[in-house]
N, C-alpha and C positions, 0 to 999 in steps of 0.2 A: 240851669239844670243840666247835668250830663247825661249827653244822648248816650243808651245802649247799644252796641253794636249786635247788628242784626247776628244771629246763629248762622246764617250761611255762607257772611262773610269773615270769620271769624280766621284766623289763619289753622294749620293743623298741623300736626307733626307727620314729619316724613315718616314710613316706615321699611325694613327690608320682609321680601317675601322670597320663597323658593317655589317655583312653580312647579306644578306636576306634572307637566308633560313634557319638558325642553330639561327639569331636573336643574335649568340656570338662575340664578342668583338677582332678583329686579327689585329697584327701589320706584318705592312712589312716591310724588310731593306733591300737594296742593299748591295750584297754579288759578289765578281765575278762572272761573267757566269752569272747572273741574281736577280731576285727580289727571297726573301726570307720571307713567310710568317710565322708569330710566332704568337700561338694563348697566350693570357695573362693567368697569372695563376689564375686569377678570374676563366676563363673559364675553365679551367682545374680542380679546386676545386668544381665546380656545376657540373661536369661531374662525378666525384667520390661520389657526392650526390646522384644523380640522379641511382648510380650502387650500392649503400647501399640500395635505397629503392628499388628497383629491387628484391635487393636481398632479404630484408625481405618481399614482397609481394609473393614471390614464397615460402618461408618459413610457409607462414600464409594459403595460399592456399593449400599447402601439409598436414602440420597437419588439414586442415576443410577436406580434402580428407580421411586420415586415419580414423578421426573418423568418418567420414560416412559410409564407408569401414567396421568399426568395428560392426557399429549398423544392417547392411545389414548383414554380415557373421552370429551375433548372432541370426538375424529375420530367417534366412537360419536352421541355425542349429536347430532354434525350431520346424520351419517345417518336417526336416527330423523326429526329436523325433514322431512328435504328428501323420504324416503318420506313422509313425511304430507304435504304437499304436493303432491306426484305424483300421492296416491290421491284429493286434492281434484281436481282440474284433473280427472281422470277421473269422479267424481262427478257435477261442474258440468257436462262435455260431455254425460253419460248425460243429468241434468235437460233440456239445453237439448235436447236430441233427442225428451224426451217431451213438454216444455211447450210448443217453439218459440222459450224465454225462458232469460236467464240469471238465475239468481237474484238478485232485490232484493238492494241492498248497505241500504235505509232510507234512504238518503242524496239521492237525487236526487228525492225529491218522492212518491215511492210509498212508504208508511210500513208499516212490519213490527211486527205489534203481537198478544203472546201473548192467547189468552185470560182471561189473566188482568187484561190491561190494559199489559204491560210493552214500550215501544218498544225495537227492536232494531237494533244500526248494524255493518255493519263485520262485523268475523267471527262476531260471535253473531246475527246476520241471517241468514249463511250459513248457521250450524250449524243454525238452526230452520228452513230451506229441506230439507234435506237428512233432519233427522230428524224430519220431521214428514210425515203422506201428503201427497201430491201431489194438488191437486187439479187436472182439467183443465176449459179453462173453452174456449168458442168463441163469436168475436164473429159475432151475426146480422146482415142485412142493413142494419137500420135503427140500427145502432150500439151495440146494448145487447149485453152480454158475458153468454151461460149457460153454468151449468155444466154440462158433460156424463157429469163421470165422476170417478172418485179411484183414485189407484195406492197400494200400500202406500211405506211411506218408501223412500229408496233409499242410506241411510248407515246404517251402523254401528260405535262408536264404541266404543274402550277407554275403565272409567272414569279413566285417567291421560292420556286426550287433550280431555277435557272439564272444566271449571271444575263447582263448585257450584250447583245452583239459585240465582238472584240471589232473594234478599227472599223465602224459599218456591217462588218461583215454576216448578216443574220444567220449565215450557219454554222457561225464558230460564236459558239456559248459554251458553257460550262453545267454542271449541273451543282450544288449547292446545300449545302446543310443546313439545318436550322438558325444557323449563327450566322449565313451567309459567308461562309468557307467554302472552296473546293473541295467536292471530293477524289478522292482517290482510288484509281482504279490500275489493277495491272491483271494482265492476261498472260497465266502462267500454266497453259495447259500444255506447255512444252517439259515442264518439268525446273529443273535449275538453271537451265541453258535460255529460260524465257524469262526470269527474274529480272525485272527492270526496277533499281532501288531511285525511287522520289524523292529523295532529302533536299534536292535544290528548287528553285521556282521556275527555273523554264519549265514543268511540265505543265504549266498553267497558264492561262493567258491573260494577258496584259501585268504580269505580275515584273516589279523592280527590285531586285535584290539587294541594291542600296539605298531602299526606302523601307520595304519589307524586310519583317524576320519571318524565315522558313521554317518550321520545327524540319527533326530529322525522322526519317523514315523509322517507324517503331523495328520495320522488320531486318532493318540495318544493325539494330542494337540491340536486339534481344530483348526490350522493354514491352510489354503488355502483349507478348506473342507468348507462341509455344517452341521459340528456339527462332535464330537468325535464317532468313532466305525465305522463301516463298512460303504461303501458312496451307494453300488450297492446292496442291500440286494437280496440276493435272484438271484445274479447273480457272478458277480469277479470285482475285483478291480487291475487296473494297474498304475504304476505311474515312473516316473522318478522326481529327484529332480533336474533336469533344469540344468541353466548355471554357477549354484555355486555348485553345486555337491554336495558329502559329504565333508565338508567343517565346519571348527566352526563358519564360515561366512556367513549360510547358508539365502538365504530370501526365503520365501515361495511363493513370487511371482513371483518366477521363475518354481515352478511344473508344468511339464508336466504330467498330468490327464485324467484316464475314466471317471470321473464327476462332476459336478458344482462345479467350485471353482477354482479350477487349468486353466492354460492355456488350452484351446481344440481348 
């Protein structure tokens, strides 16, 4: 007598459905134990589409992130420059108000010279103006200069706006820009006859010129100034060369400046 096979194990036709929520493409087959749903490889190959472009929208979104990142850290960095600069120019007026004097740049004939023995030019002239006491001195009638008195220093400095002791020597530092450059200082309150032009690296310390490139003085060439020679007559000139530094890449539209022309 032939056995009937049971209804539940009977085999069944596969069939396709479209689902309503994914909108994709599944077949089902009976399999023992139950219904078996396989999605088609249509649907499987628009799934690996859909995770390439995944993938490059987070790609494209990162790089617009980095460089706006880049643009904000460099807008940052000039800020820090041009407040230190600011707080110089207020410094310098404080000194000349207690001295009568703007402080030596070393450059014009009066030499700035640590105890240690170390000559100083330029911004590290300044910086040992500033953080060093003050002494006050009064010329008597017959022409000889005494001193009469000492004030404590009147700068104070982060150690990330200050360079290294040069050679040991802790009073010959520099003072430093955001990028860790030199700054640049000259004391032009002589007029034209006190313009000391910086385009080379002795005015800095421990600097090698044949290891180093030096940009050239903006105010040598007429670039991001208001005309060649000194910018502040009759006062001092400060400057940083910005976010290209000394560089043979250098733009001038990058100075950081005490006067029209440069960033302030």
């Amino acid at each position: 007598m032939e056995r009937t096979r049971p209804v539940s194990e009977s085999p069944r036709k596969g069939k396709s459905t479209m689902t309503s929520v994914t909108g994709k493409s599944e077949y089902t087959d009976w399999r023992p134990g139950g219904w078996v749903i396989q999605r088609s490889r249509a649907s499987q190959g628009f799934t690996m589409v859909e995770l390439l472009v995944t993938i490059a929208l987070i790609v494209f979104l990162m790089s617009m992130l980095a460089v706006g990142a880049g643009r904000y850290l460099e807008s940052a960095t000039n800020a820090r420059t041009m407040a230190l600069i600011q707080r110089l120019s207020l410094l310098i007026e404080k000194y000349h108000s207690i001295t009568g004097d703007y402080p030596s740049d070393g450059l014009d004939g009066i030499d700035v010279i640590t105890t240690d023995g170390t000559f100083l030019f330029g911004g590290a002239a300044l910086t040992h103006a500033l953080t060093q006491p003050l002494v006050l001195t009064q010329k008597q009638p017959n022409g000889e200069i005494r001193v009469i008195g000492e004030e404590p220093a009147i700068g104070d400095f982060r150690s990330d706006e200050l360079s290294s002791p040069s050679d040991g020597d802790q009073d010959a530092r520099q003072l430093l820009d955001a990028w860790a450059e030199p700054i640049h200082y000259d004391n032009v309150s002589g007029g034209e006859v006190s313009f000391s032009g910086q385009g080379l690296g002795d005015t800095h310390l421990d600097w090698d010129d044949d290891e180093q490139v030096h940009s050239e003085d903006p105010r040598e060439v007429g670039e991001g100034t208001d005309g060649i020679g000194p910018q502040n007559t009759n006062g001092f000139d400060i400057w940083s060369h910005g976010s290209s530094g000394h560089s043979e890449e250098e733009s001038y539209d990058d100075l950081n400046t005490n006067w029209q022309g440069g960033q302030q």
